[in-house]
N, C-alpha and C positions, 0 to 999 in steps of 0.2 A: 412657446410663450404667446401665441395667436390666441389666446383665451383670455391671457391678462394683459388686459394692453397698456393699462397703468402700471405693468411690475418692470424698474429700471434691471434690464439683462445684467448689466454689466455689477451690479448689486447686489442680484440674488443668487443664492447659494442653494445648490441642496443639501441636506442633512449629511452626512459624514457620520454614520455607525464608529466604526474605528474611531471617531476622533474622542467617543467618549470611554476607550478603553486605552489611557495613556501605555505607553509600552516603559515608561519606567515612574514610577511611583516615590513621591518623598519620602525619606525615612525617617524624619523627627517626632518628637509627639508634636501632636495636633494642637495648634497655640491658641487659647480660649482668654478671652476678658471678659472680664466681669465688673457689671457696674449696678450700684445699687442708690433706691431715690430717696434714702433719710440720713439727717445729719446729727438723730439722737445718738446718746452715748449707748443708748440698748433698743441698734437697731432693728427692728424686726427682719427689716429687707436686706441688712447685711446681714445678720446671721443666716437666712434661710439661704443667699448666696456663700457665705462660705461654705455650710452642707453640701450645695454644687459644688463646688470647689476641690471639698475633699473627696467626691464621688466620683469626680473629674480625672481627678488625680490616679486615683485607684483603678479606672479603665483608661491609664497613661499618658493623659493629655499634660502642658505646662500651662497652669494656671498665673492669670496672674492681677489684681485688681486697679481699679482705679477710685482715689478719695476725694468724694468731691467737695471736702470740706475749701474753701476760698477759692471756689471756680463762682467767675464772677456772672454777672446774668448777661444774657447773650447781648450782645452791642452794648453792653457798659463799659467794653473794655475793649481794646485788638486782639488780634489774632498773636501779639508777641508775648502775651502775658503768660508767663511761668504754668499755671496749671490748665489754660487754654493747650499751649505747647504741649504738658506731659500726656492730656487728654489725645491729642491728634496723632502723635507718635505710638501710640498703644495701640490705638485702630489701626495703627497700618503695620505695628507687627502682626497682631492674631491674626487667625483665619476662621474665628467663630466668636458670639457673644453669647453673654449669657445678661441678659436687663428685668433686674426683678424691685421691685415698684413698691409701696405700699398705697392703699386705695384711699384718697382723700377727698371727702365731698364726691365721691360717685367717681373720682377720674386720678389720673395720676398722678405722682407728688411735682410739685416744681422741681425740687430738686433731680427729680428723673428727669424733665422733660430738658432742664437749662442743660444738661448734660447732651444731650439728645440734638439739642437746637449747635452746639458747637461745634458737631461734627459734620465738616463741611460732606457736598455730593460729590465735589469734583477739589481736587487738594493738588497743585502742579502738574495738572494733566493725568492726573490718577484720581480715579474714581475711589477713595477708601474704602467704602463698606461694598460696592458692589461683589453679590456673588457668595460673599459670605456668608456664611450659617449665625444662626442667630434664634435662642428660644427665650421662653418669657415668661416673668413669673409675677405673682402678686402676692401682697399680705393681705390682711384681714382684719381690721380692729372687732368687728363684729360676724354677722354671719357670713356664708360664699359669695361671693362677687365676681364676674369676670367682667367688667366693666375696663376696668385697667390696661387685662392682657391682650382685649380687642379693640385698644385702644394704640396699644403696641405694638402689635399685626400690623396695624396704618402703619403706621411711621415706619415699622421696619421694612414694607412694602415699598415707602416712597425712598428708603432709604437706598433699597433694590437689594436688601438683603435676600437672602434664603431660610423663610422662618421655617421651622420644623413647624410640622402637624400638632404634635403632643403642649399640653404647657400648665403650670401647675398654679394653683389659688388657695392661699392658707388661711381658712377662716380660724377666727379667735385667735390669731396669733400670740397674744400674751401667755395663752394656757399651753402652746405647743414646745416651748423651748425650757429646759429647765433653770438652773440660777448660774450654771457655770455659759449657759452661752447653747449649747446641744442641744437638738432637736429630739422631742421624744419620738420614741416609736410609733408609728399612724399610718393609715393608708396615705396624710398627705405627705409623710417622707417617702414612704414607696413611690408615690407619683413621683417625686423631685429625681429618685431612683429613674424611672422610666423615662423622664425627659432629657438625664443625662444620657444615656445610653444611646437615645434615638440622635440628638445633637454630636455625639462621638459617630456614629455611623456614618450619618449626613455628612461631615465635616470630611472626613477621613475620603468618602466617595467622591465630592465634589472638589474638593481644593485643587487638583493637578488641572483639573478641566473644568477651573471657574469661566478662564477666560473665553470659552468654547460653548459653556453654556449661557452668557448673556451678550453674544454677539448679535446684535439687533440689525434687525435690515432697514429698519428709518437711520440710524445712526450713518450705516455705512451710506446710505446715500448722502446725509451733509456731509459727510465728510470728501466725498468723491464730489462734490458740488466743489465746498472750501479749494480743495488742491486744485482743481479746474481752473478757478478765479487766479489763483496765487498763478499756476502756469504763465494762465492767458495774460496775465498782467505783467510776467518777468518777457513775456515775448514781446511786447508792445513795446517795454522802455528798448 
């Protein structure tokens, strides 16, 4: 450690192979929500999310949604309010999201973002989203846009999720779904195909060694600071 004279010994860690090959593996399906940012009755970003849903399902994950019909906008209300509550308790069963958006004025709907803004970083000393897989989608009133889903990216970045690579953008939406709700046949349902598939991957590899992959060596050092004080202070009184 004569090379790094700023790295705290007692902090750093080296990599541990093994540690990313758990020796016993969960055996549930992989618990996926889904949240989607319109509050019409034919919405495009909910149906193209139940598609996930059912594709979900099919390579065995438990799906399950969240409506954001009367979640109220962030600081209009506490943290005790009923669909705040069911909102916070859904992130912290799954172990994967699925946030698909429609594109409004070049960026994502409110309704996507007030959902987004509720879920706290840090929930009673648990981080909810870190670590979690997380992919992203957009609609389309018009031609393709990825304005949205690299808007997405941020947030799920700052959220410290785990976004997958792949992620899906459905132009013309109106023309893609037929009148009972179903996605027509398209290369952009194949996609929604492909980024479910890469998010069941993801999800299934990372979940037993989330907590192994986002152990930070800035964190461990405040923390090893904090209990220092707390010590030195219970020895003083």
């Amino acid at each position: 450690m004569t090379e790094l004279p700023n790295i705290r010994p007692d902090c750093f860690r080296p990599i541990d192979p093994d540690a990313l090959f758990p020796a016993k593996r969960s055996g549930h399906p992989a618990r996926i929500l889904l949240l989607y940012g319109s509050l019409r009755e034919r919405s495009f970003s909910r149906l193209a999310a139940q598609e996930a849903a059912r594709i979900l399902q099919a390579l065995g994950a438990e799906t399950r949604f969240f409506d954001p019909h009367g979640l109220p906008l962030a600081d209009a209300a506490d943290a005790g309010h009923p669909k705040v509550a069911e909102l916070r308790d859904l992130v912290g069963w799954c172990e994967g999201m699925v946030w698909s958006s429609p594109e409004r004025h070049g960026a994502m709907s409110g309704a996507m973002k007030t959902q987004i803004d509720w879920i706290p970083l840090s929930l009673g000393g648990v981080r909810p989203t870190q670590g979690k897989t997380l992919a992203v989608m957009q609609v389309c009133g018009g031609s393709q846009s990825f304005n949205t889903v690299n808007q997405l990216r941020v947030l799920g970045r700052w959220m410290r999720l785990l976004t997958i690579p792949n992620q899906s953008s459905v132009a013309r939406a109106w023309d893609e779904f037929d009148d009972a709700g179903r996605m027509k046949p398209s290369p952009y349902y194949d996609r929604i195909v492909d980024v479910m598939e890469e998010l069941m991957r993801l999800t299934l590899l990372t979940r037993d060694i989330r907590g192994h992959l986002v152990d930070r060596y800035s964190e461990r050092v405040e923390n090893h600071e904090t209990l220092s004080k707390r010590v030195n202070q219970a020895k003083a009184v």
